[in-house]
C-alpha positions, 0 to 999 in steps of 0.5 A: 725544680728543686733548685726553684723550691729552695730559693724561693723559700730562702727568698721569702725567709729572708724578707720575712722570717718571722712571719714566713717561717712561723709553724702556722704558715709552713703548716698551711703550706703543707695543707693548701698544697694537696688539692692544688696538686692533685688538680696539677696531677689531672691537667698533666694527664690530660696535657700529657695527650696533647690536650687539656682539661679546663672543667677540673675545678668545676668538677671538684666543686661538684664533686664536693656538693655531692658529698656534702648534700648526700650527709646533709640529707641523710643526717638530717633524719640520723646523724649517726648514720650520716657519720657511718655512710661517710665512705659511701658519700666519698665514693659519691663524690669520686663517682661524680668526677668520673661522670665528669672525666667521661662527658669530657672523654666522649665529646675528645675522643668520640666526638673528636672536638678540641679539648680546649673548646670541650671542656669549656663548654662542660666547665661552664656546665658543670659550673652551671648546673653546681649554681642550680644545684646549690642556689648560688649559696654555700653549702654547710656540711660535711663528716667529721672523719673527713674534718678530722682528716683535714686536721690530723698530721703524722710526726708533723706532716698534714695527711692531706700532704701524705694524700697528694704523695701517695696520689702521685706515687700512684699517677707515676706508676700509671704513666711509666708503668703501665701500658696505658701510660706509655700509649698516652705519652706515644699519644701526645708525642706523635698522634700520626705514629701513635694511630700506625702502632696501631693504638686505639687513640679514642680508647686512650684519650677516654681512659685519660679523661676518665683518670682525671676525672677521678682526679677531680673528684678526690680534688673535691673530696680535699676541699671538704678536707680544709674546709666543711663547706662546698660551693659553686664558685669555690677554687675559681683562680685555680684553673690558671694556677694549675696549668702554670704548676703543669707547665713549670713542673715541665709538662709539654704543652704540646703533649708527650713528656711530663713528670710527676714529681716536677709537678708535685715541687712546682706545687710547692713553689707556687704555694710557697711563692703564694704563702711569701706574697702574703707575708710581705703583704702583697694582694692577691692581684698581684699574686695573680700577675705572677702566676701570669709572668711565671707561665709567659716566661716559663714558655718563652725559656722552653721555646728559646731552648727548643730553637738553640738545639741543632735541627736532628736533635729537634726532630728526634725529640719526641721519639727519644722521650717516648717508647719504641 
């Protein structure tokens, strides 16, 4: 991956470099990467399971209307408290990720349906009730500490960008340090050994929704970060990206082994790829047809090298990349 980060950006300097390595561009790269990221870390857990969760922009989006109604109600009647409940508001909108991590966790693991097929169903809910809510406009308001946040960069690096860093400290430890992550990744590697280890399988899968619904708030809360207005359909290309950053970044699909730190430079390849796409003038649909070719040939390599090892290596596989 490092590898990839570096020639895609020696790619784009090349054929544009006035444009491609101007600091305005390298710091939007730096402040559009966080949000993407923190949404990549969540679809990793959740396909860490051998699942997926395609309500994460949905739940960003309201995660962000929350936060943005809540200081618009109340600085309706005092600005000054609005700007010193912003803490609160913030927590708000986490809270409503979490909300939105639990739906998701109970129709997976209690009500045992497919994850692709539950969370589409909540996706279209959540994007539903955020259109309800909102009115099908956009929503105009959000605290200044969060704007200047979105703003503010220590010795030439955004704070959104250290944000994503610290998230994914943050998610590694959780995944290679701790018990639940260890019972996630047992989980998604052999669900049938997972359950005679005797691991609670619905406790894990709850607790993994719950994390990326967190995820999915703070998510919402970047987006206020960029921008200081909230909207239903904001972000509606980012649930094909991030499933393509997961993949690239080499999460399995089928569960069982991701890394963060593969995820967080996929990121940055992609953003990178989409910041190139622009400076050599290229449309947004053709990005979009990218995106598309890097997720089919990214699948197609990983199967090609799964059928050329011998067949024990195979087999042994899952039980090498997981815990005894």
């Amino acid at each position: 991956m490092v590898v990839l980060v570096v020639v895609a950006f020696a790619f784009f300097a090349v054929l544009n470099p006035r444009v491609f390595l101007s600091s305005i561009n390298l710091q939007n790269i730096a402040i559009s990467s966080p949000e993407i990221g923190v949404l990549a870390l969540a679809m990793m857990l959740a396909m860490l399971t051998g699942g997926i969760d395609l309500s994460l922009v949905s739940i960003a989006n309201l995660s962000a209307i929350t936060i943005s109604t809540l200081f618009t109600a109340v600085g309706e009647n005092d600005p000054a408290l609005a700007q010193s409940l912003a803490p609160l508001f913030v927590l708000a909108g986490i809270g409503v990720g979490l909300l939105g991590g639990l739906v998701n966790g109970f129709l997976v693991s209690r009500v045992g349906i497919t994850p692709i097929l539950a969370t589409l169903g909540t996706m279209q809910a959540f994007n539903g009730l955020a259109v309800v809510w909102t009115g099908g406009t956009v929503l105009y308001g959000s605290p200044d500490s969060l704007t200047s946040l979105g703003q503010t960069a220590i010795a030439g690096v955004p704070v959104l960008f250290v944000v994503l860093l610290v998230t994914a400290a943050v998610v590694a430890v959780v995944v290679n340090r701790t018990p639940i992550g260890r019972k996630v990744q047992l989980q998604g590697a052999n669900p049938v050994a997972a359950r005679y280890s005797g691991i609670d399988s619905r406790q894990v899968l709850m607790r993994t929704y719950l994390i990326s619904g967190a995820l999915g708030g703070l998510a919402g809360v970047l987006f206020l970060s960029r921008n200081p207005t909230a909207s239903a359909d904001y972000g509606a290309s980012y649930v094909l990206l991030v499933i393509v950053i997961a993949v690239l970044g080499g999460t399995n699909p089928n569960g069982g082994f991701a890394t963060v730190t593969g995820v967080v430079l996929a990121t940055l390849t992609l953003q990178i790829v989409a910041s190139g796409f622009t400076a050599i003038r290229l449309s947004s649909y053709q990005y979009a047809i990218a995106q598309g070719a890097i997720l089919i040939a990214v699948m197609v390599i990983d199967q090609v090298r799964w059928r050329r090892r011998p067949p024990r290596r195979r087999a042994g596989t899952s039980q090498a990349s997981t815990p005894a």
